[in-house]
C-alpha positions as semicolon CSV with decimal commas, in nm:
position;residue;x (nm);y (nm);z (nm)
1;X;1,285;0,029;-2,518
2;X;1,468;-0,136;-2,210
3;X;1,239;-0,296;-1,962
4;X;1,257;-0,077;-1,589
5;X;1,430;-0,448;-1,444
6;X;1,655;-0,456;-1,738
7;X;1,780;-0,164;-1,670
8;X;1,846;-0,177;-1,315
9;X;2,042;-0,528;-1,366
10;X;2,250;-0,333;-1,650
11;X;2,291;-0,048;-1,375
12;X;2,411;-0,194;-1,039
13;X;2,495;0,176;-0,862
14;X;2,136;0,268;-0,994
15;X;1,936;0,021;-0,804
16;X;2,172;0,061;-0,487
17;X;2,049;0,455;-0,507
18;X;1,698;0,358;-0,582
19;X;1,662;0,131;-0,242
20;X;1,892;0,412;-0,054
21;X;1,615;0,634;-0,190
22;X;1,336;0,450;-0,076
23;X;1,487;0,354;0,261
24;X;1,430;0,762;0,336
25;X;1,049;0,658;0,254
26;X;1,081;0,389;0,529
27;X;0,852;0,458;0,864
28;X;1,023;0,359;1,172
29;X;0,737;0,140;1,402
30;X;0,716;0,283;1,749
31;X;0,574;-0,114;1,819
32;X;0,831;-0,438;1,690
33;X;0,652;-0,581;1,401
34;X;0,638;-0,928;1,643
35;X;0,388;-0,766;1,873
36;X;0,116;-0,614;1,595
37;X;0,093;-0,996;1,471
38;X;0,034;-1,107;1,801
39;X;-0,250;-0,841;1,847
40;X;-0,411;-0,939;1,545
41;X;-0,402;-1,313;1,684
42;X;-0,671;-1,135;1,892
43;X;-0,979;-1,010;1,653
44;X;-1,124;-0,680;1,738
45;X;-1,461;-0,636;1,766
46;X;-1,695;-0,306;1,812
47;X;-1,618;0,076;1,782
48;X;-1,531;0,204;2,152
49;X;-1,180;0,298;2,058
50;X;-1,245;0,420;1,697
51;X;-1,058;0,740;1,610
52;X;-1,279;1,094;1,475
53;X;-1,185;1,379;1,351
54;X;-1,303;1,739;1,441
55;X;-1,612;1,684;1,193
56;X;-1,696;1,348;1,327
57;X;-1,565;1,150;1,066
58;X;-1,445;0,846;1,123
59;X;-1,061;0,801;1,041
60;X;-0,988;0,512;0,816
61;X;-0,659;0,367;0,742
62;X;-0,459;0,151;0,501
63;X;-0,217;0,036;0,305
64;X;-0,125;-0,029;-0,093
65;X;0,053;-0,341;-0,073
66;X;0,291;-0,315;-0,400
67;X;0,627;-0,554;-0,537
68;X;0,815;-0,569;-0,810
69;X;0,764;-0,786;-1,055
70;X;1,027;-0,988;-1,230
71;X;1,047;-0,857;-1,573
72;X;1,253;-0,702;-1,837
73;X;0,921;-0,573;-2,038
74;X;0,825;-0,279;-1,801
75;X;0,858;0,044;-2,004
76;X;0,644;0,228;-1,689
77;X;0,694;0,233;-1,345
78;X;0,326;0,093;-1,320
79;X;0,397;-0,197;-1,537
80;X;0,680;-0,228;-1,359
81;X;0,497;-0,328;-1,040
82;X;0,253;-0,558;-0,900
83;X;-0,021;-0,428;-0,640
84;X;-0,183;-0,675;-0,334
85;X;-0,573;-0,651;-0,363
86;X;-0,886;-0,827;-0,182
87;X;-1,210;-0,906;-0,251
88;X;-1,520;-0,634;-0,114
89;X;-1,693;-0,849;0,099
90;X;-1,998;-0,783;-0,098
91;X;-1,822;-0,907;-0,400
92;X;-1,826;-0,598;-0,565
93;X;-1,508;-0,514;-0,713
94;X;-1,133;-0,507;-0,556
95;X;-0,992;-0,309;-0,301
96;X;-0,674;-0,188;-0,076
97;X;-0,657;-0,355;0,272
98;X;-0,791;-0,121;0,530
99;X;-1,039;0,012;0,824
100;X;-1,063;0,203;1,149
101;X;-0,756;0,352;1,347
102;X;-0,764;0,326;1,693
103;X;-0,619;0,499;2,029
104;X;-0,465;0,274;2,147
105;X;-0,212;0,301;1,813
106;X;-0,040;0,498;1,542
107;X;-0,148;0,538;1,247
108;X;0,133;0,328;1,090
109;X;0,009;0,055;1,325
110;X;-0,302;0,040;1,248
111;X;-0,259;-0,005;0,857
112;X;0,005;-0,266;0,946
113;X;-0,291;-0,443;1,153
114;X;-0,568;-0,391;0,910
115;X;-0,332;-0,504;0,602
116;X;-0,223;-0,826;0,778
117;X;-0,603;-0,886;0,957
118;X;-0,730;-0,837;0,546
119;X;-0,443;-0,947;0,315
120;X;-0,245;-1,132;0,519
121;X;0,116;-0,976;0,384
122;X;0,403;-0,794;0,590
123;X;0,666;-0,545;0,484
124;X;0,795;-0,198;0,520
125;X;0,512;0,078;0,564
126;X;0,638;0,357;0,369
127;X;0,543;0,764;0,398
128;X;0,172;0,824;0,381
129;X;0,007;0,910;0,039
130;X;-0,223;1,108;0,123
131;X;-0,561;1,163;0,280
132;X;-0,918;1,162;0,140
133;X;-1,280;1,208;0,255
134;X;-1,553;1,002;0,123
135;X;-1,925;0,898;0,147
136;X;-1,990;0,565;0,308
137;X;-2,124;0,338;0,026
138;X;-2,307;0,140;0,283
139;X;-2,418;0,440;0,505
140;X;-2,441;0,838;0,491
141;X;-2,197;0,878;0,681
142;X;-1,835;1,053;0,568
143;X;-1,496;0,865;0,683
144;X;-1,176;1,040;0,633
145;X;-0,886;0,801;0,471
146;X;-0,521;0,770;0,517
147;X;-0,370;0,524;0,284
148;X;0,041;0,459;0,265
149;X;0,259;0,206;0,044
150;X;0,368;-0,125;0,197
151;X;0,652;-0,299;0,022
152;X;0,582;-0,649;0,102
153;X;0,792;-0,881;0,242
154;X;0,586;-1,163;0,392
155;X;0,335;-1,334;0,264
156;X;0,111;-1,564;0,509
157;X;-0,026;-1,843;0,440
158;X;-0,285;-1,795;0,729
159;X;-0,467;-1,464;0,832
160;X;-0,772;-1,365;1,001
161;X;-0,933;-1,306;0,728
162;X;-0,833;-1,565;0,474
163;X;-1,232;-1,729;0,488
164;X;-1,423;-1,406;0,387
165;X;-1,195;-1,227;0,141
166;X;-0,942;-1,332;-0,167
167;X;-0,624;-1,164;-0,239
168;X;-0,488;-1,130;-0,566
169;X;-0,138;-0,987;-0,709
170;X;-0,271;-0,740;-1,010
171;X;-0,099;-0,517;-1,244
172;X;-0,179;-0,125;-1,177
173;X;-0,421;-0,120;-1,470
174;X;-0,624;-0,403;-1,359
175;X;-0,620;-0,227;-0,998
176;X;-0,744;0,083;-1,192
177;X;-1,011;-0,084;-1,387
178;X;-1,170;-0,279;-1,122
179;X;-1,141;-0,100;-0,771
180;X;-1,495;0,142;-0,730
181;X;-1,328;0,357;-0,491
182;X;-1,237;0,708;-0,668
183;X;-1,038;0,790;-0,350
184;X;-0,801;0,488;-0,352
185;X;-0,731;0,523;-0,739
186;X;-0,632;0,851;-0,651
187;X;-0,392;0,712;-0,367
188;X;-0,286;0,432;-0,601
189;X;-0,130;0,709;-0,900
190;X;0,030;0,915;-0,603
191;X;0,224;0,579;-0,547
192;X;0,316;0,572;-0,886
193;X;0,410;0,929;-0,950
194;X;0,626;0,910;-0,587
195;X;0,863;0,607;-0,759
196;X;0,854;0,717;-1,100
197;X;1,037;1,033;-0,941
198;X;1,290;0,807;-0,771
199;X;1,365;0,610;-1,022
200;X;1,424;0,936;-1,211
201;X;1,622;1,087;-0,916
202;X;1,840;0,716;-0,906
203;X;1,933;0,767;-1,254
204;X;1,962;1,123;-1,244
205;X;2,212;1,092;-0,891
206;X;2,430;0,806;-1,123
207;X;2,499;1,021;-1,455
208;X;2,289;0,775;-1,651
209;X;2,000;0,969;-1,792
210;X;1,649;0,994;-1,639
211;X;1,416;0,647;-1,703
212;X;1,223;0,730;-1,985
213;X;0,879;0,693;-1,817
């Protein structure tokens, strides 16, 4: 079977309709991307402007970092892809970059912020997956989470965070296999279900055939 990248190189008009596809996906930033880095220069600290919902649960944001990967082998949009995860601080496991939106910012904003104060990557913050409610592991308390796709573009080589956590480009499996959090594998197979329809769509929109997925 043709690898995913194989068959986009064979297929120039498909790829230009995939990335037309998933510029649609593309959130516009209310803030330039130049001033959330600068107000991550400037670590947060405390709770006073932490976002609740109506059942006083506290609204948690982030984002699935994700690139492609440079292969011909892919036969699945998930092996097709690499995904950005860190280190749990307790050591337990991997996760997605994220935490607490605040009021002073969108939504958007503050998974940009958390991903770059956590992973230390940039990119274009796509349309959210989703949203999930879950028990504090560390606490009883019940956070509701908001996670959306960042295709990365940046990678720094210096982050807030860079001392207490590692970052690691995985394969979706390994993502699968070794994050604890139900609600983020959950998030993670809505990204993959969202581009295996595009890349159906792409082929579908260029009389090619749909991508055997």
């Amino acid at each position: 079977m043709v690898g995913i990248s194989g068959f986009l190189m064979k297929f120039p008009p498909l790829l230009h309709s995939l990335l037309s596809l998933l510029e649609r996906f593309t959130v516009k930033l209310p803030m330039p991307i130049e001033k959330l880095v600068h107000r991550v220069s400037y670590p947060r600290t405390g709770r006073h402007l932490q976002r609740y919902n109506n059942r006083g649960f506290r609204l948690v944001v982030g984002c699935i970092p994700y690139r492609y990967r440079k292969t011909e082998e892919a036969n699945s949009f998930d092996e097709a892809i690499e995904v950005l995860v860190i280190s749990a601080q307790n050591g337990k496991g991997l996760l997605f970059p994220k935490g607490g939106w605040e009021k002073d910012e969108s939504m958007e904003e503050a998974a940009i912020r958390e991903t770059l104060e956590e992973a230390g990557v940039l990119g274009d913050i796509e349309c959210k997956l989703g949203k999930w409610s879950y028990k504090s592991k560390r606490q009883s308390i019940f956070h509701e989470g908001h996670m959306f796709p960042l295709l990365v573009k940046q990678e720094l080589d210096q982050w807030p965070e860079k001392n207490i956590r590692k970052r690691e480009w995985v394969t979706v499996s390994k993502a699968r296999e070794e994050c604890p959090h139900s609600w983020m594998k959950e998030a993670l197979e809505e990204l993959v279900r969202r581009h295996t329809q595009l890349h159906q769509l792409a082929s579908s929109n260029n009389g090619v055939g749909s991508l055997n997925l």
